[in-house]
Biopython code that builds the backbone (N, CA, C, O; Angstrom):
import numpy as np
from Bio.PDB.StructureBuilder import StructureBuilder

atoms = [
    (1, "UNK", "N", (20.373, 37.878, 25.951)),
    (1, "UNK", "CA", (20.139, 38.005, 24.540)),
    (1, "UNK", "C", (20.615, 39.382, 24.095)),
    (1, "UNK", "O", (20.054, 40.352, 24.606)),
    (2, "UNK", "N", (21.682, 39.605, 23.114)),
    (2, "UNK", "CA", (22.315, 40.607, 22.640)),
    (2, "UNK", "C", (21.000, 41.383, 21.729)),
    (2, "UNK", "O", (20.286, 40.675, 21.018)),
    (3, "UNK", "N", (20.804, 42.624, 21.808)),
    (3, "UNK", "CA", (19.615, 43.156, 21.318)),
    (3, "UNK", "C", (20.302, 44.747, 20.327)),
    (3, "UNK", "O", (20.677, 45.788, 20.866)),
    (4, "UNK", "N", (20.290, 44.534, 19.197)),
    (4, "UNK", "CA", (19.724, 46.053, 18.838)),
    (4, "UNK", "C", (19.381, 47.091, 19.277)),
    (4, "UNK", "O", (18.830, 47.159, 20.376)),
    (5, "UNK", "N", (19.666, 48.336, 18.390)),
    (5, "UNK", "CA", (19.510, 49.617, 19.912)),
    (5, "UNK", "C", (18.368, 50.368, 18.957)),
    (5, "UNK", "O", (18.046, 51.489, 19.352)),
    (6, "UNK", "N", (17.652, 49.833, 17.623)),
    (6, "UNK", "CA", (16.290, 50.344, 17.312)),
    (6, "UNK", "C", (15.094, 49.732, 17.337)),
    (6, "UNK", "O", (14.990, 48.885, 18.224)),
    (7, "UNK", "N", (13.970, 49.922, 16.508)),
    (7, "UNK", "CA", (12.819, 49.691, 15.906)),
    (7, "UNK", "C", (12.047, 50.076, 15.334)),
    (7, "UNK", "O", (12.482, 51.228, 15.336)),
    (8, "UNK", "N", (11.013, 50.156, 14.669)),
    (8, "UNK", "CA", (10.749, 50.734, 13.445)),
    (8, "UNK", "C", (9.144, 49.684, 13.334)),
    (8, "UNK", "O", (8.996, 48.584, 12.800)),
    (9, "UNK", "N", (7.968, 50.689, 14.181)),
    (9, "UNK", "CA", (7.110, 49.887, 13.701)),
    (9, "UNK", "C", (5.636, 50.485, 12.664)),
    (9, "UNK", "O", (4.481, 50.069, 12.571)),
    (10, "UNK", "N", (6.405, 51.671, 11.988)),
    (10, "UNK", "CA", (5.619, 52.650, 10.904)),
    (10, "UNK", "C", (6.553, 53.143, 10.171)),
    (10, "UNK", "O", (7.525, 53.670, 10.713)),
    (11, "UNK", "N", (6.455, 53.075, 8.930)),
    (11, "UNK", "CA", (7.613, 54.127, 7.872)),
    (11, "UNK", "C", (7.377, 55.515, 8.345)),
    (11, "UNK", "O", (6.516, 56.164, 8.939)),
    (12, "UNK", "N", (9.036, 55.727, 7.577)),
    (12, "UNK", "CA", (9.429, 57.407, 8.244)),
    (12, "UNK", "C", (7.920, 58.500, 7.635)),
    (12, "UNK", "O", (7.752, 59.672, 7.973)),
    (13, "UNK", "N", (7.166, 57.844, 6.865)),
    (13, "UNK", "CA", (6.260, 59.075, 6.136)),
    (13, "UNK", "C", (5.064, 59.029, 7.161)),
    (13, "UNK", "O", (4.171, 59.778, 6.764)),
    (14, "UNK", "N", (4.781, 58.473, 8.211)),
    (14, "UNK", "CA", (3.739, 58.693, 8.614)),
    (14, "UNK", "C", (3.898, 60.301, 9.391)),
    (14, "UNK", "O", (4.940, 60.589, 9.980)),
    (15, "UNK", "N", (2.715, 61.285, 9.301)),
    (15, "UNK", "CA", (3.129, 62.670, 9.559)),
    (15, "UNK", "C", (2.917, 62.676, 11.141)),
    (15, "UNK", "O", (4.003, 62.735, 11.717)),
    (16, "UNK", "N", (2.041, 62.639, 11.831)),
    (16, "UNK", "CA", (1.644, 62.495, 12.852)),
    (16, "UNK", "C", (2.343, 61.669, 14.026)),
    (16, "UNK", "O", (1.700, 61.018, 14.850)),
    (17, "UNK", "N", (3.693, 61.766, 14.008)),
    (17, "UNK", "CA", (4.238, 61.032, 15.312)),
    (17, "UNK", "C", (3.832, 61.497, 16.756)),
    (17, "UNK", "O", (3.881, 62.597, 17.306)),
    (18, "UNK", "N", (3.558, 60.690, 17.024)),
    (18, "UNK", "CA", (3.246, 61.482, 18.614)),
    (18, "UNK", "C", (4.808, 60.635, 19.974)),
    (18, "UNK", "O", (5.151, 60.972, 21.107)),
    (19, "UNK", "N", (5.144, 59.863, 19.325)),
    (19, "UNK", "CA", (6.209, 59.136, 20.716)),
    (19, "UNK", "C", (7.298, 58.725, 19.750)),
    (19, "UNK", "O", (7.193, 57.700, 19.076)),
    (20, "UNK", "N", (8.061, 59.312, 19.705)),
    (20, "UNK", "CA", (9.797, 57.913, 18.876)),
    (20, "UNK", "C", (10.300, 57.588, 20.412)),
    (20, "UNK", "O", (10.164, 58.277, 21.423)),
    (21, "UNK", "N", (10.806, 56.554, 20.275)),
    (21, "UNK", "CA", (11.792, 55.758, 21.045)),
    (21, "UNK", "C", (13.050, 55.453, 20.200)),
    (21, "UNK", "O", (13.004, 54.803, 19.156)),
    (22, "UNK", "N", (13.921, 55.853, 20.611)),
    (22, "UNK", "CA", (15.181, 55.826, 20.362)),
    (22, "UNK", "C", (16.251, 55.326, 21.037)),
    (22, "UNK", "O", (17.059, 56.239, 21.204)),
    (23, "UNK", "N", (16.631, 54.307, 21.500)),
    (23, "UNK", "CA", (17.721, 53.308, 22.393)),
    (23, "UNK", "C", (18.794, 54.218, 22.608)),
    (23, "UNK", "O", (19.293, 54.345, 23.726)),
    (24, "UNK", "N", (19.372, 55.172, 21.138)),
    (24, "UNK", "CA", (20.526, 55.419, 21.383)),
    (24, "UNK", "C", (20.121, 57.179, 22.600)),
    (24, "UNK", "O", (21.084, 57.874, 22.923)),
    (25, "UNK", "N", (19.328, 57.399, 22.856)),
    (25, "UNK", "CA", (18.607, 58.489, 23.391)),
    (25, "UNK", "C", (18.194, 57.984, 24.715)),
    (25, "UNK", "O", (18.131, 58.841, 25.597)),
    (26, "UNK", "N", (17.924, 56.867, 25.012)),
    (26, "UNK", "CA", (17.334, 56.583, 25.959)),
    (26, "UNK", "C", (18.230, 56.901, 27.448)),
    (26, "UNK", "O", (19.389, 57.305, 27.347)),
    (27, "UNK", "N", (17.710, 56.724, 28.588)),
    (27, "UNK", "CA", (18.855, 56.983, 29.855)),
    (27, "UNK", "C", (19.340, 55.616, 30.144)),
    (27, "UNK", "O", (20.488, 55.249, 30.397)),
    (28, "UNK", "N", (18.001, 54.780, 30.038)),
    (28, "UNK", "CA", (18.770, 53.417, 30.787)),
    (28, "UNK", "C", (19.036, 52.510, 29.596)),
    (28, "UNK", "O", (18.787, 51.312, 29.732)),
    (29, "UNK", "N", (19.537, 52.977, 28.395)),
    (29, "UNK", "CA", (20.168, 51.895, 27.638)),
    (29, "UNK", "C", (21.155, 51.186, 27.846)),
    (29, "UNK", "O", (22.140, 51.882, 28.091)),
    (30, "UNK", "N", (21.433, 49.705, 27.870)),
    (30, "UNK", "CA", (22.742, 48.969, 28.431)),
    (30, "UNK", "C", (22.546, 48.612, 29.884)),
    (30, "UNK", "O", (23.497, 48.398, 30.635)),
    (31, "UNK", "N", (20.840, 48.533, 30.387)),
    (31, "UNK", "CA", (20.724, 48.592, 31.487)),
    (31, "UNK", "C", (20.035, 47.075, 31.602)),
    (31, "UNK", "O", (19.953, 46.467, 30.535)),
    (32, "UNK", "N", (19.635, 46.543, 32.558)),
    (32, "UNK", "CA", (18.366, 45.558, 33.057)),
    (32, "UNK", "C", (17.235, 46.195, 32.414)),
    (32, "UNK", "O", (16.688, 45.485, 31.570)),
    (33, "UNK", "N", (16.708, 47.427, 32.603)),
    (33, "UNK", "CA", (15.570, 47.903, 32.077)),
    (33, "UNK", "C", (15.064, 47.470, 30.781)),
    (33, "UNK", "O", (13.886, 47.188, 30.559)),
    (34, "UNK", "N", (16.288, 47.423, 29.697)),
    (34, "UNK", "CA", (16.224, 46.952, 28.466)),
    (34, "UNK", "C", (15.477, 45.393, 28.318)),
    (34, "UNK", "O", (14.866, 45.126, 27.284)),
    (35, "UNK", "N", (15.563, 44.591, 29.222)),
    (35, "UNK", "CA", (14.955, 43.320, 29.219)),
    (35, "UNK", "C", (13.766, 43.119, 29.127)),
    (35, "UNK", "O", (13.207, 42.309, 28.387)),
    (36, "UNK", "N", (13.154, 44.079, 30.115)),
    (36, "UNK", "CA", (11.528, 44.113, 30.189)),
    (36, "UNK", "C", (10.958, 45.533, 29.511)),
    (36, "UNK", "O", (9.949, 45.931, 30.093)),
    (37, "UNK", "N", (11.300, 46.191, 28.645)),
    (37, "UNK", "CA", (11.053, 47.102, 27.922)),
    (37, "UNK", "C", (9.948, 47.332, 27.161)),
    (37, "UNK", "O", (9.911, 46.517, 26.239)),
    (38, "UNK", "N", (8.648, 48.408, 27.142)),
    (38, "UNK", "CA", (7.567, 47.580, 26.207)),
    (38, "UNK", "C", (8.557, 47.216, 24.685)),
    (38, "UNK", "O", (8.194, 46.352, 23.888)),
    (39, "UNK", "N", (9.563, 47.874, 24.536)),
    (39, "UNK", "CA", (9.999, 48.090, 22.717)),
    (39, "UNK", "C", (10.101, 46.368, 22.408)),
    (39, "UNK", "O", (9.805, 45.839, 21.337)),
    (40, "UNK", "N", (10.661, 45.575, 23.796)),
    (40, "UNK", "CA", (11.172, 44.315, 23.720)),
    (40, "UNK", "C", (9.644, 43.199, 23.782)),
    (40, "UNK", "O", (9.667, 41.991, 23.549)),
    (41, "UNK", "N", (8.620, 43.879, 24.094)),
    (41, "UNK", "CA", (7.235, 43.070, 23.802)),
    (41, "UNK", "C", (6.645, 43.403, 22.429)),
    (41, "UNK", "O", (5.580, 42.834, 22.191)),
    (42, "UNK", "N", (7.088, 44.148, 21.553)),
    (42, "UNK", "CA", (6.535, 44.370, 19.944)),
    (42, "UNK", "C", (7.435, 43.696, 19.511)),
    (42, "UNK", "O", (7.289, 42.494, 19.735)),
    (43, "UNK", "N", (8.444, 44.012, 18.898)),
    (43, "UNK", "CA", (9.185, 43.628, 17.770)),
    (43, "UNK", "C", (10.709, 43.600, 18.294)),
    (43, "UNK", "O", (11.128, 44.236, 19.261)),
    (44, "UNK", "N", (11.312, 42.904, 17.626)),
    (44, "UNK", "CA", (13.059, 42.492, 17.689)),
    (44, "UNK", "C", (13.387, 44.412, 16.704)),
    (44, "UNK", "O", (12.805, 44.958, 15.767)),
    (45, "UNK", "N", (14.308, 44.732, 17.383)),
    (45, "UNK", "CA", (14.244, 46.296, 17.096)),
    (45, "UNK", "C", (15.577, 46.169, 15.355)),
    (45, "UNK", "O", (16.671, 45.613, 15.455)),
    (46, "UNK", "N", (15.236, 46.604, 14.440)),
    (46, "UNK", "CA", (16.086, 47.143, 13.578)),
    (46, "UNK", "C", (17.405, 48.037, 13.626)),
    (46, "UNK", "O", (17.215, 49.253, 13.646)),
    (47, "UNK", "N", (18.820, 47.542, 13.648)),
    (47, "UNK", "CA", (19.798, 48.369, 13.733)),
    (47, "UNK", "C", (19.688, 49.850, 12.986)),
    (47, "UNK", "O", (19.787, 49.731, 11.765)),
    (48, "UNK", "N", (19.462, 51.543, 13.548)),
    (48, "UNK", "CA", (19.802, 52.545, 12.779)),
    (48, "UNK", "C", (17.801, 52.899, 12.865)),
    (48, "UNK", "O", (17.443, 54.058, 12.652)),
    (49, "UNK", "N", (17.338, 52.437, 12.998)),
    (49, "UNK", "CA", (15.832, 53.139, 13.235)),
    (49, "UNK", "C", (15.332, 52.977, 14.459)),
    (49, "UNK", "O", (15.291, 51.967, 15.162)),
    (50, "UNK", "N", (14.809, 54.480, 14.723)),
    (50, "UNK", "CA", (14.030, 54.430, 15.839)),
    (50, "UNK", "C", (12.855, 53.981, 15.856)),
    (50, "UNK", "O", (12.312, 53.635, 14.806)),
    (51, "UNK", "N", (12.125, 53.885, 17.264)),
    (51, "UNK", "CA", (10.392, 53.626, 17.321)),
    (51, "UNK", "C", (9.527, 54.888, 17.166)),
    (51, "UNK", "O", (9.293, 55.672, 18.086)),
    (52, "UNK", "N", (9.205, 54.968, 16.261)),
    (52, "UNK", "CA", (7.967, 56.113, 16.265)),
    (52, "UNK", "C", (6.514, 55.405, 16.280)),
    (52, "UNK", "O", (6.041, 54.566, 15.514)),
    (53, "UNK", "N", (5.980, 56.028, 17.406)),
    (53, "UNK", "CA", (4.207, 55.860, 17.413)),
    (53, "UNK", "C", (3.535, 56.754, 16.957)),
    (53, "UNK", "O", (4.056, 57.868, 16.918)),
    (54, "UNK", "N", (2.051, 56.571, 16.419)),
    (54, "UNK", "CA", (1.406, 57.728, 15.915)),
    (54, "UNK", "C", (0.501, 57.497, 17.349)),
    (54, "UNK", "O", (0.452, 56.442, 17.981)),
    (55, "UNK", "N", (-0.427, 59.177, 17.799)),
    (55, "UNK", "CA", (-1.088, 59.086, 19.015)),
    (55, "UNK", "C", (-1.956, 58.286, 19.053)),
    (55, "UNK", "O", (-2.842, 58.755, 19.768)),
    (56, "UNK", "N", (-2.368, 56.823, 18.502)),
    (56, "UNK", "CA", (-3.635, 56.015, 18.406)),
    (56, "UNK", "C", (-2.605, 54.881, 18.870)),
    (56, "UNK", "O", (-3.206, 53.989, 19.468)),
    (57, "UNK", "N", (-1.497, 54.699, 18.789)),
    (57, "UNK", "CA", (-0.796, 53.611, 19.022)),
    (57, "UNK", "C", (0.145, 53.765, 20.298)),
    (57, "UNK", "O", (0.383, 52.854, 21.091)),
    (58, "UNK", "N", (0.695, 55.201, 20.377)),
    (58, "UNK", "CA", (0.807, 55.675, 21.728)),
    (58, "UNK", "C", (-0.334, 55.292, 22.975)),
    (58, "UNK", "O", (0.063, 54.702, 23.980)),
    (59, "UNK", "N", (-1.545, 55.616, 22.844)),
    (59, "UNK", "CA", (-2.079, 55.576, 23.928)),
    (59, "UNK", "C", (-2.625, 54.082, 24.136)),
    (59, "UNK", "O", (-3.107, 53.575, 25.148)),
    (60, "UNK", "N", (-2.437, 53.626, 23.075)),
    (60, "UNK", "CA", (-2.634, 52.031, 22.982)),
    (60, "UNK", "C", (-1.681, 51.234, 24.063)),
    (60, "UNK", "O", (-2.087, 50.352, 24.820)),
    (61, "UNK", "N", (-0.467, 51.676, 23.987)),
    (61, "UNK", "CA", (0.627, 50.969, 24.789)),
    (61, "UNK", "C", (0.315, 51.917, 25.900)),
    (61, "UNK", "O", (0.772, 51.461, 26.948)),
    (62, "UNK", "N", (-0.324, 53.133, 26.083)),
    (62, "UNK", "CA", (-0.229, 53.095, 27.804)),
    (62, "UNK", "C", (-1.391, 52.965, 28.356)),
    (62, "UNK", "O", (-1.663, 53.492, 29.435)),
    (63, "UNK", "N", (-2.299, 52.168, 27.600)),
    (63, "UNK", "CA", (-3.507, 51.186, 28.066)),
    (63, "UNK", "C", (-2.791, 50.075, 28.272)),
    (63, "UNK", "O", (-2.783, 49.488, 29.354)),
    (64, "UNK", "N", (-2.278, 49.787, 27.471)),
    (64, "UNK", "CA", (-1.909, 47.809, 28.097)),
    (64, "UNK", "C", (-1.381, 48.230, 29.316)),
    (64, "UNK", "O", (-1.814, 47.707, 30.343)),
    (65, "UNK", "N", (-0.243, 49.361, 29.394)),
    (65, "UNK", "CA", (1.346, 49.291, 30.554)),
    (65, "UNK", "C", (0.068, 49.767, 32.000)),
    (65, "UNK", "O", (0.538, 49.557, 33.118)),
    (66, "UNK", "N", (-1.066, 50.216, 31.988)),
    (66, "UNK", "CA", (-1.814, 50.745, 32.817)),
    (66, "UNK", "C", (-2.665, 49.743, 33.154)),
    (66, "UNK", "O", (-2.853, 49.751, 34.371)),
    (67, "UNK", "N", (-3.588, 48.408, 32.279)),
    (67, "UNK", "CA", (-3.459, 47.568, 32.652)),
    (67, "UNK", "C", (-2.693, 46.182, 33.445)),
    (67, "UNK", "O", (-3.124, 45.091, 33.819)),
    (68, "UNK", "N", (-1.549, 46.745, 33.476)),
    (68, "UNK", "CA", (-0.542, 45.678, 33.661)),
    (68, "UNK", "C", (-0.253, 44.695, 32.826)),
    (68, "UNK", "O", (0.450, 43.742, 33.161)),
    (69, "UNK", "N", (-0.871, 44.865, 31.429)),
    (69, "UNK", "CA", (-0.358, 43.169, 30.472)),
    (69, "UNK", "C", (0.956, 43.725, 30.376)),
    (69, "UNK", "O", (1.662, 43.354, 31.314)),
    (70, "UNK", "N", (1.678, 44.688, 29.355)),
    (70, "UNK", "CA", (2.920, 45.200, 29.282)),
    (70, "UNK", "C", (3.422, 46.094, 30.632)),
    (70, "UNK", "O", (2.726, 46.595, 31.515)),
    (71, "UNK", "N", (5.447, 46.109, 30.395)),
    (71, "UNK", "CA", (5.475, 47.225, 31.161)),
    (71, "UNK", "C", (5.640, 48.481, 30.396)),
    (71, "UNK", "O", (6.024, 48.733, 29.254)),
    (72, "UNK", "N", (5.128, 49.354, 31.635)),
    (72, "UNK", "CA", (5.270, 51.081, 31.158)),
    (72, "UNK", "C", (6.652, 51.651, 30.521)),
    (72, "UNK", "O", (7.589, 51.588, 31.317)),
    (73, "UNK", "N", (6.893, 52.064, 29.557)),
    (73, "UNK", "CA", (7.975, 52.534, 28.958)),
    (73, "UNK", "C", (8.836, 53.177, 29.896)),
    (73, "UNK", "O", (8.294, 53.841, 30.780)),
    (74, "UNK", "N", (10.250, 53.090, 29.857)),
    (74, "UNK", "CA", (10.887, 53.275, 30.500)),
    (74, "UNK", "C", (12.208, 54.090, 29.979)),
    (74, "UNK", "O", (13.227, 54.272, 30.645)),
    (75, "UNK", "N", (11.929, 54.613, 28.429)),
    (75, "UNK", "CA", (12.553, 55.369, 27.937)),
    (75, "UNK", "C", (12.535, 57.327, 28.436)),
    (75, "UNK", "O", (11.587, 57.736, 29.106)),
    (76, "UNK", "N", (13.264, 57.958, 28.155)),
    (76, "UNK", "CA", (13.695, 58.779, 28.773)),
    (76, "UNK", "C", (14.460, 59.844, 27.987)),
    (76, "UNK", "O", (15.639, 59.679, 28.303)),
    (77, "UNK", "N", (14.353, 61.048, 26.953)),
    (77, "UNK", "CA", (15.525, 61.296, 26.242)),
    (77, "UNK", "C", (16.478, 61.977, 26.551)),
    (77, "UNK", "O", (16.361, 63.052, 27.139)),
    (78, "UNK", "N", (17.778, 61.369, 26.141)),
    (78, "UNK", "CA", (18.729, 62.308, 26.341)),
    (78, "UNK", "C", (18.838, 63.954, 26.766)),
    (78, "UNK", "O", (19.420, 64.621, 27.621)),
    (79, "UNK", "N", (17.760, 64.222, 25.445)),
    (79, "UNK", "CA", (17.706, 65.257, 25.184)),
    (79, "UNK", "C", (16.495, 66.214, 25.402)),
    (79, "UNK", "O", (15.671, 66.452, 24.520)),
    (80, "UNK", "N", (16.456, 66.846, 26.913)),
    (80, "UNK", "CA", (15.489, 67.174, 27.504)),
    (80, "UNK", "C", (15.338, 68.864, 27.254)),
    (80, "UNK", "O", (14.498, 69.497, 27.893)),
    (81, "UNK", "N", (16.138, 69.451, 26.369)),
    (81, "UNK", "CA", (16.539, 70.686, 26.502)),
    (81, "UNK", "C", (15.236, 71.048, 25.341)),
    (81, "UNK", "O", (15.037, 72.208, 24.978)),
]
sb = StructureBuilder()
sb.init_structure("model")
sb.init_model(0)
sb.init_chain("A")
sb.init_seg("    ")
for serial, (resi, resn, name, xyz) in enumerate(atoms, 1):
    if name == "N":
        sb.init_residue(resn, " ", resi, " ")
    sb.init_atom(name, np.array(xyz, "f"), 0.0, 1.0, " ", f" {name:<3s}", serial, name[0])
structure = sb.get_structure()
């Protein structure tokens, strides 16, 4: 399944981001990883927006990925500097 390289599951005004996910940032984009991705258990991702979480929804997904219902994010940014 050909997939989109965003998502977008809060408008840009929320102040408090605590996690974006960004496909085009990620290490293993264009990979297998992309298949089982948590981004690919929320939502079909929007071309040109990233994922931003606020910290209540962040730690939400690494309760499920720590339960084992989802997997653990597997994003990574580019840009570590």
């Amino acid at each position: 399944m050909a997939r989109s390289s965003h998502l977008s599951l809060v408008p840009e005004s929320v102040e408090n981001i605590a996690l974006t996910i960004d496909c085009e940032e990620c290490v293993v984009q264009f990979t297998d990883a992309c298949d089982d991705c948590v981004v690919s258990y929320l939502i079909e991702r929007e071309p040109g927006t990233p994922v931003k979480f606020a910290d209540d929804e962040r730690h939400a997904i690494e309760l499920l990925a720590a339960a084992g219902l989802v997997p653990p994010s597997r994003f990574r940014s580019r840009d570590v500097g």
